[in-house]
DRENDO-1510 file (C-alpha; in Angstrom, 1 decimal, always signed):
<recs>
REC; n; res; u; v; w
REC; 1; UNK; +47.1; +17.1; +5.3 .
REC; 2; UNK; +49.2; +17.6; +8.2 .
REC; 3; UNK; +51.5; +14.5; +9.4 .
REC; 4; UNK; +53.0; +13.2; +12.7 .
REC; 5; UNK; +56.7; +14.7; +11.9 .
REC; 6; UNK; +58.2; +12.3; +14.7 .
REC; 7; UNK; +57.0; +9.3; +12.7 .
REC; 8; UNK; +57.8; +10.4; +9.3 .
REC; 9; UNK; +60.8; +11.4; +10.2 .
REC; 10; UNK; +61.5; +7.8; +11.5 .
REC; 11; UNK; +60.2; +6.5; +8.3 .
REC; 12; UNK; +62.3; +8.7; +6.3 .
REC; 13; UNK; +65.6; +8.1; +8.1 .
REC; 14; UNK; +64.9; +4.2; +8.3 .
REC; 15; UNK; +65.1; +3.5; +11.7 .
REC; 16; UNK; +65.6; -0.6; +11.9 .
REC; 17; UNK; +66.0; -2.7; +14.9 .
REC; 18; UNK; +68.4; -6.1; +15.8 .
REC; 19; UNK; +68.7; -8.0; +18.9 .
REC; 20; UNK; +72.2; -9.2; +18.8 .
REC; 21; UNK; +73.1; -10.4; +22.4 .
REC; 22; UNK; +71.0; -11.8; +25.3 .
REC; 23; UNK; +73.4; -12.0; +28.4 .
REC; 24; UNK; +73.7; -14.2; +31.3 .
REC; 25; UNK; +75.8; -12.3; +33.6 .
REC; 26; UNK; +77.6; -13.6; +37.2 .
REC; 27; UNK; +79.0; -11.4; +39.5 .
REC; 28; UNK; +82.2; -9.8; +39.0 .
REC; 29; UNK; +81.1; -9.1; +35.2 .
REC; 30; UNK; +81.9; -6.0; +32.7 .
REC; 31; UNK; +81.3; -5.9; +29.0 .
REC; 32; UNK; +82.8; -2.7; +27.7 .
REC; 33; UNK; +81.2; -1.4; +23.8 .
REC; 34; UNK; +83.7; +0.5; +21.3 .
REC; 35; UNK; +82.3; +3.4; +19.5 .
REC; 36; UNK; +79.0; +2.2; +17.2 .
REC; 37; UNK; +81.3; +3.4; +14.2 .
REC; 38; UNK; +83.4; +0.3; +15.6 .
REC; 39; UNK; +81.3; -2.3; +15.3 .
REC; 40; UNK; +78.9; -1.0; +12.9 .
REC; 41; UNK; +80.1; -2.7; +10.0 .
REC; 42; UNK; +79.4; -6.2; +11.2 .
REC; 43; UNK; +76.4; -6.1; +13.1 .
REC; 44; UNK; +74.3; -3.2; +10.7 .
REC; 45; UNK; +76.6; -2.7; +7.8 .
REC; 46; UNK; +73.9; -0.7; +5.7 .
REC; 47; UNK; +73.0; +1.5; +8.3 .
REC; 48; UNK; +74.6; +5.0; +8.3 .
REC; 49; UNK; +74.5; +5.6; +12.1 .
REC; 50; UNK; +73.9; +2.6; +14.7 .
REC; 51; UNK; +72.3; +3.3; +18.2 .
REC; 52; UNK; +73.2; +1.0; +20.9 .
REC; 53; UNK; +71.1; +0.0; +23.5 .
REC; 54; UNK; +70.2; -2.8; +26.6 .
REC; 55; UNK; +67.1; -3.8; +28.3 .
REC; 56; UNK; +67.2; -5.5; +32.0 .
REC; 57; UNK; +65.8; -8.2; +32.1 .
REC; 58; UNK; +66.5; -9.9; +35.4 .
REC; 59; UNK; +68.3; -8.4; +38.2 .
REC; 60; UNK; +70.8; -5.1; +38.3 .
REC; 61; UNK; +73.6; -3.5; +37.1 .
REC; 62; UNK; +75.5; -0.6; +36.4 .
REC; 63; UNK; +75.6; +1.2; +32.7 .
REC; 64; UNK; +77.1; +4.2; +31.2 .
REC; 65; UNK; +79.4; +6.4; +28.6 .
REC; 66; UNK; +83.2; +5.3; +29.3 .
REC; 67; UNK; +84.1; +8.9; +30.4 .
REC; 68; UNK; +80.8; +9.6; +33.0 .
REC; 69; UNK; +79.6; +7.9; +36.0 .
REC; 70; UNK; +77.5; +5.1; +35.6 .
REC; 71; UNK; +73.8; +4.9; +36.3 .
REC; 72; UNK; +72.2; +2.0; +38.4 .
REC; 73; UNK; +70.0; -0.4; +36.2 .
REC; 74; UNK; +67.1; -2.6; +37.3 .
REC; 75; UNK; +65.2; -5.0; +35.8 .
REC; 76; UNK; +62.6; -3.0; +33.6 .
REC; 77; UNK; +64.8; -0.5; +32.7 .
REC; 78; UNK; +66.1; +0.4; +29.3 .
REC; 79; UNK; +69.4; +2.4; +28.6 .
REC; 80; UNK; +70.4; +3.9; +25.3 .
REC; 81; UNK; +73.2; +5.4; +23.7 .
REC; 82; UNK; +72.0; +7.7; +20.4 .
REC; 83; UNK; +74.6; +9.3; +19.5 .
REC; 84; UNK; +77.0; +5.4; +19.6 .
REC; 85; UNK; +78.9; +6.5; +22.2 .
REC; 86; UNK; +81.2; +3.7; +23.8 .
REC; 87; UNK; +80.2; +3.0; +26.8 .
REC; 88; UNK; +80.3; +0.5; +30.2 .
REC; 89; UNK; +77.8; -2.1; +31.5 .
REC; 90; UNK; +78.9; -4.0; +34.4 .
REC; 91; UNK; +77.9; -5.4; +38.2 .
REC; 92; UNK; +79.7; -2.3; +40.2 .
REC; 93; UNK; +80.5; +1.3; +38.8 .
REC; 94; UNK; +83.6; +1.9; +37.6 .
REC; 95; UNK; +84.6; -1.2; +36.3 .
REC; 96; UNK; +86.7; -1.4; +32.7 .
REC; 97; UNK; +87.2; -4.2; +30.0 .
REC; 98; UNK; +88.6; -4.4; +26.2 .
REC; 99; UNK; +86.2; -4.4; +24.1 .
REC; 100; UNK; +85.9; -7.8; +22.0 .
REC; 101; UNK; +85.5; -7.1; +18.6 .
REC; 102; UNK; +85.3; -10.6; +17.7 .
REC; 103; UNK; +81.6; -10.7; +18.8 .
REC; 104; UNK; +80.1; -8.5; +16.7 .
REC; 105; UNK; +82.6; -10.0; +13.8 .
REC; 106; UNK; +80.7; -13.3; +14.4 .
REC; 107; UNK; +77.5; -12.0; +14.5 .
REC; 108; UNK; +76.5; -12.7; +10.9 .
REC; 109; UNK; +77.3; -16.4; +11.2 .
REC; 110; UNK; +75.1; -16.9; +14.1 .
REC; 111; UNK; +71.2; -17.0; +14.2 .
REC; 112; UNK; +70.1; -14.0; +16.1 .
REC; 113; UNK; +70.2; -13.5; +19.1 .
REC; 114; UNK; +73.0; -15.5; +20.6 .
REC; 115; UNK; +73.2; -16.0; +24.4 .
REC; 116; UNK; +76.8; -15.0; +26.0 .
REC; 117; UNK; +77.8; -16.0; +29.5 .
REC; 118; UNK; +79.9; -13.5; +31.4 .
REC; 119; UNK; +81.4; -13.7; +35.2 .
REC; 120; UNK; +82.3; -15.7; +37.6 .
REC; 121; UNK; +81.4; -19.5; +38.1 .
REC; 122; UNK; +78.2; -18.4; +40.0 .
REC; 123; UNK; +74.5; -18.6; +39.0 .
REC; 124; UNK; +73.3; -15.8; +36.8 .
REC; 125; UNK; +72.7; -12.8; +38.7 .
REC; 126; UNK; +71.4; -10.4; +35.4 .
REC; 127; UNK; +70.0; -11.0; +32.5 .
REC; 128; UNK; +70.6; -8.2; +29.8 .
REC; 129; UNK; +69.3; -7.9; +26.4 .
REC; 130; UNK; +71.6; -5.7; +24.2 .
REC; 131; UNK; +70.5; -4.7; +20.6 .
REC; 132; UNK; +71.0; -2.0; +18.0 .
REC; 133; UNK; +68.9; +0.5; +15.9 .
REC; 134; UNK; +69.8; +1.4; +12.9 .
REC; 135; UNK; +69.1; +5.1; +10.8 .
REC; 136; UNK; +70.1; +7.4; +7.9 .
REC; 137; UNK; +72.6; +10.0; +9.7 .
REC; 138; UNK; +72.6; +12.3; +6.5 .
REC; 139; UNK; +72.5; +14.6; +4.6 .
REC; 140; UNK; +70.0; +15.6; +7.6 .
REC; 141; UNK; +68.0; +13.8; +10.5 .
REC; 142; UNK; +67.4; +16.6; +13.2 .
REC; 143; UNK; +65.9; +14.5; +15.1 .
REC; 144; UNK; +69.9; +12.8; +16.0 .
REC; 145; UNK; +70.9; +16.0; +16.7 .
REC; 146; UNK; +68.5; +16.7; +19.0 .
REC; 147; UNK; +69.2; +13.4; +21.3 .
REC; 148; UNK; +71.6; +13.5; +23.8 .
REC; 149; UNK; +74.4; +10.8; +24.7 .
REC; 150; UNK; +72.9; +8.7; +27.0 .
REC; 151; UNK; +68.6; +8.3; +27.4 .
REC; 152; UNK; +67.2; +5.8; +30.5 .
REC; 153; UNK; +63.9; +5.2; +31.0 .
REC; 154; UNK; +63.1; +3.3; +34.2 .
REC; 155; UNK; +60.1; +0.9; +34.2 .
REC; 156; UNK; +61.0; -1.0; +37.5 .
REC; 157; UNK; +57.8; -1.7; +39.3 .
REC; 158; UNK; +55.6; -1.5; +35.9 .
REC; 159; UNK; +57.3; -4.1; +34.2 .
REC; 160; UNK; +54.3; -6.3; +34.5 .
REC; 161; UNK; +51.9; -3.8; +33.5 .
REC; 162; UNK; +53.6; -2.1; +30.8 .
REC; 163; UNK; +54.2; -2.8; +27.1 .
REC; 164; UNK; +57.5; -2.9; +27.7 .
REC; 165; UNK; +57.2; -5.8; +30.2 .
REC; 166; UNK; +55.7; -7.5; +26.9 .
REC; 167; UNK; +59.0; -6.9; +24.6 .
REC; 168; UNK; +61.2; -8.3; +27.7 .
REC; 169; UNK; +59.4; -11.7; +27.8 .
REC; 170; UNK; +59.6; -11.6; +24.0 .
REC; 171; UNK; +63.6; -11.1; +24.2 .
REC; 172; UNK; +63.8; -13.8; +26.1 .
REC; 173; UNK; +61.4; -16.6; +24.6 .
REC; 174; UNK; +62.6; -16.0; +21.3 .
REC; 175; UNK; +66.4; -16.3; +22.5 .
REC; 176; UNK; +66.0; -18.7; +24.2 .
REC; 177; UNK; +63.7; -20.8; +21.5 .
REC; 178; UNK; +65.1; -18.9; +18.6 .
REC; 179; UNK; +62.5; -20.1; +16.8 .
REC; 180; UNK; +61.8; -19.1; +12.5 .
REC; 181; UNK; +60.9; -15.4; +12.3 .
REC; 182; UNK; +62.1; -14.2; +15.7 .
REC; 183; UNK; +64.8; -11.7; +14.6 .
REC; 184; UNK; +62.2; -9.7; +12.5 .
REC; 185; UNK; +59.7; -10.5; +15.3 .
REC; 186; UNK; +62.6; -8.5; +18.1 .
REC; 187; UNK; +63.5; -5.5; +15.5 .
REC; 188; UNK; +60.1; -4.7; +15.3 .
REC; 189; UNK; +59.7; -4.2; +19.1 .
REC; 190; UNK; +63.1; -2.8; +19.5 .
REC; 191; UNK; +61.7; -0.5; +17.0 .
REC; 192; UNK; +59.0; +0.9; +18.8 .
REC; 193; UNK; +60.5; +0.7; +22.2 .
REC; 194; UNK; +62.7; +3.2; +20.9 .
REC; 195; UNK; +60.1; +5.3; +19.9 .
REC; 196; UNK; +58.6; +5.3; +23.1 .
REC; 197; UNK; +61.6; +5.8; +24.6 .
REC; 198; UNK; +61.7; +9.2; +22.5 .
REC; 199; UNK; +58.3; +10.1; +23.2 .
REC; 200; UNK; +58.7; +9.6; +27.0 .
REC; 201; UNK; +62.0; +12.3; +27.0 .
REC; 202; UNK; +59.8; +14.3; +24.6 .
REC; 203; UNK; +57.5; +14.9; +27.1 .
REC; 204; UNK; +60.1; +15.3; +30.3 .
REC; 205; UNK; +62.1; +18.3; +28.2 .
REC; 206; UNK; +61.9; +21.3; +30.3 .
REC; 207; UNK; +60.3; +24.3; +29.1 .
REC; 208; UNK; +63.0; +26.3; +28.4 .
REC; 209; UNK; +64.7; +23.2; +26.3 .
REC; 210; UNK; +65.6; +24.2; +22.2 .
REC; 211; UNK; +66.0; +21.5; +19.7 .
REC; 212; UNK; +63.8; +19.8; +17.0 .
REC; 213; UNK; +61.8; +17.8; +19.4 .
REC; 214; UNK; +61.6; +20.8; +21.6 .
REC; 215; UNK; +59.4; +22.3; +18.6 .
REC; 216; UNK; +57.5; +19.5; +18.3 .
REC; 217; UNK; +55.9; +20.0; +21.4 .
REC; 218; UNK; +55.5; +24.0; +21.0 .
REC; 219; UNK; +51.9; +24.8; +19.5 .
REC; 220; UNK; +52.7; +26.6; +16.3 .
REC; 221; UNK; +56.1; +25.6; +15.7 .
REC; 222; UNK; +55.2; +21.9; +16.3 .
REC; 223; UNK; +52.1; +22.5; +14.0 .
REC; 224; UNK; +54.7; +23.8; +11.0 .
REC; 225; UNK; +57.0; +21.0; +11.2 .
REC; 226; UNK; +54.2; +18.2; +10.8 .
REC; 227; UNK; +52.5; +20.8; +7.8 .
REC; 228; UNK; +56.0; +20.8; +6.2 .
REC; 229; UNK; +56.7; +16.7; +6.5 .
REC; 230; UNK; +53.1; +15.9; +5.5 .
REC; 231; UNK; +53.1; +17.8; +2.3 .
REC; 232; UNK; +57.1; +18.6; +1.5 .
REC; 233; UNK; +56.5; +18.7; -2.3 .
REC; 234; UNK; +53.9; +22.0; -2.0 .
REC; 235; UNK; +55.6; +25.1; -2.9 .
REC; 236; UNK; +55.3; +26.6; +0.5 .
REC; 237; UNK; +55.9; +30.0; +1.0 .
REC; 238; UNK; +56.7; +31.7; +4.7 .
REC; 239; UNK; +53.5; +34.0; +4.0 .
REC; 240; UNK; +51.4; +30.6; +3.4 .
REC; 241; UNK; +52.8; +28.2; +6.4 .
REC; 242; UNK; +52.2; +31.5; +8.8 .
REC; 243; UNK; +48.8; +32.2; +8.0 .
REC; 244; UNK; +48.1; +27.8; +8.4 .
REC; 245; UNK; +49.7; +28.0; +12.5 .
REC; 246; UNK; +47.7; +31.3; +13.1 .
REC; 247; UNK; +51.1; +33.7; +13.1 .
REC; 248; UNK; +53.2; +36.2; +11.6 .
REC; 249; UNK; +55.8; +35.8; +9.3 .
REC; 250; UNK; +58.4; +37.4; +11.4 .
REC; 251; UNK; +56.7; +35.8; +14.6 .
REC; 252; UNK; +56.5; +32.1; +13.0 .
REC; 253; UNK; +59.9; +32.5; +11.5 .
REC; 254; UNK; +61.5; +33.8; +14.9 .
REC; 255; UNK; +60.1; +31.3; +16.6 .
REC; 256; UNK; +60.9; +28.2; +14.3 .
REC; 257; UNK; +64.4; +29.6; +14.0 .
REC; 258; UNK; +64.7; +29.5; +18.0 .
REC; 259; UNK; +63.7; +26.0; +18.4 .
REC; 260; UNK; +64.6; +24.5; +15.2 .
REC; 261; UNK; +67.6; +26.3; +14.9 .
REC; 262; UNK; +67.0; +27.2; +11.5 .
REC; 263; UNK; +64.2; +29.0; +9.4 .
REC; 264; UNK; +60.9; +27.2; +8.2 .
REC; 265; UNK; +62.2; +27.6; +4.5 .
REC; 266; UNK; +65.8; +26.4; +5.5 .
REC; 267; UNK; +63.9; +23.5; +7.6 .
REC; 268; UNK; +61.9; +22.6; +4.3 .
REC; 269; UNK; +64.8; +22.3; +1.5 .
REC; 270; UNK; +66.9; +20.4; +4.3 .
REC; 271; UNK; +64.0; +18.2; +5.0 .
REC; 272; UNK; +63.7; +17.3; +0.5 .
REC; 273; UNK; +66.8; +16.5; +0.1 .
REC; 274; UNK; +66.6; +13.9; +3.3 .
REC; 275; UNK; +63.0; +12.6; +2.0 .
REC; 276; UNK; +65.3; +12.5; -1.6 .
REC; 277; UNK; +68.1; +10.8; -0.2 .
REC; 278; UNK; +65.7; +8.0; +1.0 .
REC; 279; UNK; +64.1; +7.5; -2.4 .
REC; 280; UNK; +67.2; +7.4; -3.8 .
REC; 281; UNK; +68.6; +4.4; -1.5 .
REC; 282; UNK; +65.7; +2.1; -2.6 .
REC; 283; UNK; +67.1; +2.0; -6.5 .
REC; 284; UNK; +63.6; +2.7; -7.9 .
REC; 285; UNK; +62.6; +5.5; -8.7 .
REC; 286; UNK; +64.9; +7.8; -11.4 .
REC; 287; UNK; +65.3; +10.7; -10.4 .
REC; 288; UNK; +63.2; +12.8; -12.6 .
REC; 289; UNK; +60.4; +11.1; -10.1 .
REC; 290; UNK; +62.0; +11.9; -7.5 .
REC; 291; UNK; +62.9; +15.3; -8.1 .
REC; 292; UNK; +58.8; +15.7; -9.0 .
REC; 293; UNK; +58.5; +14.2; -5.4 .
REC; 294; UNK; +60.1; +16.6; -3.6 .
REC; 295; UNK; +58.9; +19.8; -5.3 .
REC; 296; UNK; +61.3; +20.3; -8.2 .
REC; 297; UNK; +60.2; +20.8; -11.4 .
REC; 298; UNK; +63.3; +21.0; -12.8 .
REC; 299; UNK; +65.6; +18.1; -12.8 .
REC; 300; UNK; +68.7; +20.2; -13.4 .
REC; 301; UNK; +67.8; +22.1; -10.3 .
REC; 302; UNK; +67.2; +19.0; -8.2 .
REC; 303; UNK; +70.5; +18.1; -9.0 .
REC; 304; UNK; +72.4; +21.5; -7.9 .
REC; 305; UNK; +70.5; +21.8; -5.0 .
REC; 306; UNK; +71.3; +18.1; -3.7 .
REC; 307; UNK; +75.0; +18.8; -4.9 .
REC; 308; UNK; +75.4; +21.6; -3.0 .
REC; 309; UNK; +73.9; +20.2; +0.1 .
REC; 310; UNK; +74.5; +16.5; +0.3 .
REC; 311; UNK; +77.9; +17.0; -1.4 .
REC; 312; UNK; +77.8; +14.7; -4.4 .
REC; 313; UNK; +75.5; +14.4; -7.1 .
REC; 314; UNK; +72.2; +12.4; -6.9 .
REC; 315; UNK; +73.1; +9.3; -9.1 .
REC; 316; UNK; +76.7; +9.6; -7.2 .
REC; 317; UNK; +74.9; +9.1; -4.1 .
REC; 318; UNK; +72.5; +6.4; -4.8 .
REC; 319; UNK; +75.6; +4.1; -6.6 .
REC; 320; UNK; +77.3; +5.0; -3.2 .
REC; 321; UNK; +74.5; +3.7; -1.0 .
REC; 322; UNK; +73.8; +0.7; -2.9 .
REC; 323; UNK; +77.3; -0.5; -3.3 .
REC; 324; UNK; +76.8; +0.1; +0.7 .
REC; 325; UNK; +74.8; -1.9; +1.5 .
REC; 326; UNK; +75.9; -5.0; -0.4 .
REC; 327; UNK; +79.4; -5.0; +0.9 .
REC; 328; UNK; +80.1; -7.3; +3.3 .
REC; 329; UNK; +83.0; -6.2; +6.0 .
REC; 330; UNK; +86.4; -7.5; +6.2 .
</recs>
């Protein structure tokens, strides 16, 4: 059976959401954000790659990457940084701060989220949510590759009407309450705001746009990708997957190769030793099982393969990210 590649791709790469800060802002304000790579060790410390992003929630502002101009911001609208680029928010473009690392240092002492008040002496003239998203950068998620540095999506007007408007009012009840369950409550939304988020730039790519979620949306190529994610174990063969989406070999491989960027067979060993590299973070499986669960019959071959393209062996790698993700940072 066929799956939604966008969603088990998600799975697989275990995207999880946190709402860290909910600010109060008074003209003049800035809050500058180092690298994610900065700060990720404190507020998601288990998470390969961070994604930083910030919801309006009241008023305007200005927000963008440290090195471009800034875009304008109004309540409703939701900017993100995928790739954890630093970046500016603040109440004029072109405004600059130091980054304070003490504040995501004291994040793990604090129940989440935590209001901050930046500005002058005035009364609040924004209110800003700002959170993080959290996913498995390798051995391969072509789905970060395919985002660019910056995504806004402007609600505005619809904020009342939209599901959106729904995860706003949450932000703000549950920080301002911060009542028993509300940071799992806030990484679920943030969650699937980001999806939507995704799904919404999905479907503004121009036509002539390349890129994993670029195939998604072509007919046969998308059709492949969710064949190869819903059954990765099945010893496919180019000859088999082309006759499934109604092409050639040459034709289905030309094409896959011009939006994926490589070939379906490529795609599908890159794609096992991601789904692999999952199983192995839980600590549950051995990975006899696992190997079985991604098409290998041999174990000895499993373990080349995922030498050769994760760079380590399997156990190496699962005593790696366990260790991870019980450290605590400095």
């Amino acid at each position: 059976m066929a799956a939604d590649a966008l969603s088990d791709l998600l799975r697989t790469v275990r995207l999880t959401g946190a709402v860290f800060f909910n600010l109060d802002v008074s003209e003049p304000w800035v809050a500058e954000a180092p690298a994610a790579t900065v700060c990720r060790p404190f507020v998601m410390p288990a998470a390969q790659h961070v994604i930083e992003f910030h919801v309006v929630t009241k008023g305007s502002c200005w927000g963008g990457l440290v090195d471009q101009q800034s875009i304008r911001l109004r309540a409703g609208d939701v900017i993100i940084f995928p790739q954890g680029d630093a970046h500016v928010i603040s109440s004029a473009p072109g405004m600059r701060a130091q980054p304070d690392i003490a504040l995501y240092q004291g994040s793990e002492r604090t129940q989440l989220p935590f209001s901050l008040t930046l500005g002058g002496k005035g009364p609040p003239t924004a209110q800003v949510v700002c959170g993080f998203l959290g996913c498995d950068s390798r051995p391969f998620n072509p789905l970060l590759a395919a985002m660019p540095r910056i995504l806004h999506l402007q609600e505005g007007a619809n904020l009342e009407n939209e599901w959106l408007g729904h995860f706003i009012r949450a932000a703000i009840e549950e920080s301002q309450k911060k009542r028993a369950g509300g940071e799992s409550i806030l990484s679920r939304l943030s969650e699937l705001m980001f999806v939507e988020v995704v799904r919404r730039y999905l479907a503004s790519l121009p036509d002539e746009q390349i890129g994993w979620l670029a195939g998604l949306r072509d007919r046969h190529v998308g059709q492949a990708l969710n064949m190869l994610h819903g059954r990765p174990a099945f010893a496919w063969t180019l000859e088999q997957l082309a006759e499934e989406v109604g092409l050639s070999r040459s034709a289905l491989s030309e094409r896959f190769t011009h939006f994926v960027g490589v070939p379906p067979m490529h795609y599908l060993a890159q794609w096992r030793m991601q789904v692999a590299a999952s199983l192995l973070s839980t600590g549950i499986d051995n990975v006899a099982h696992i190997a079985a669960q991604v098409g290998y019959d041999s174990v000895a071959a499993f373990n080349r393969t995922f030498k050769k393209m994760v760079g380590t062996p399997p156990a190496t790698w699962r005593r790696a990210q366990l260790a991870n993700r019980t450290a605590k940072p400095a």
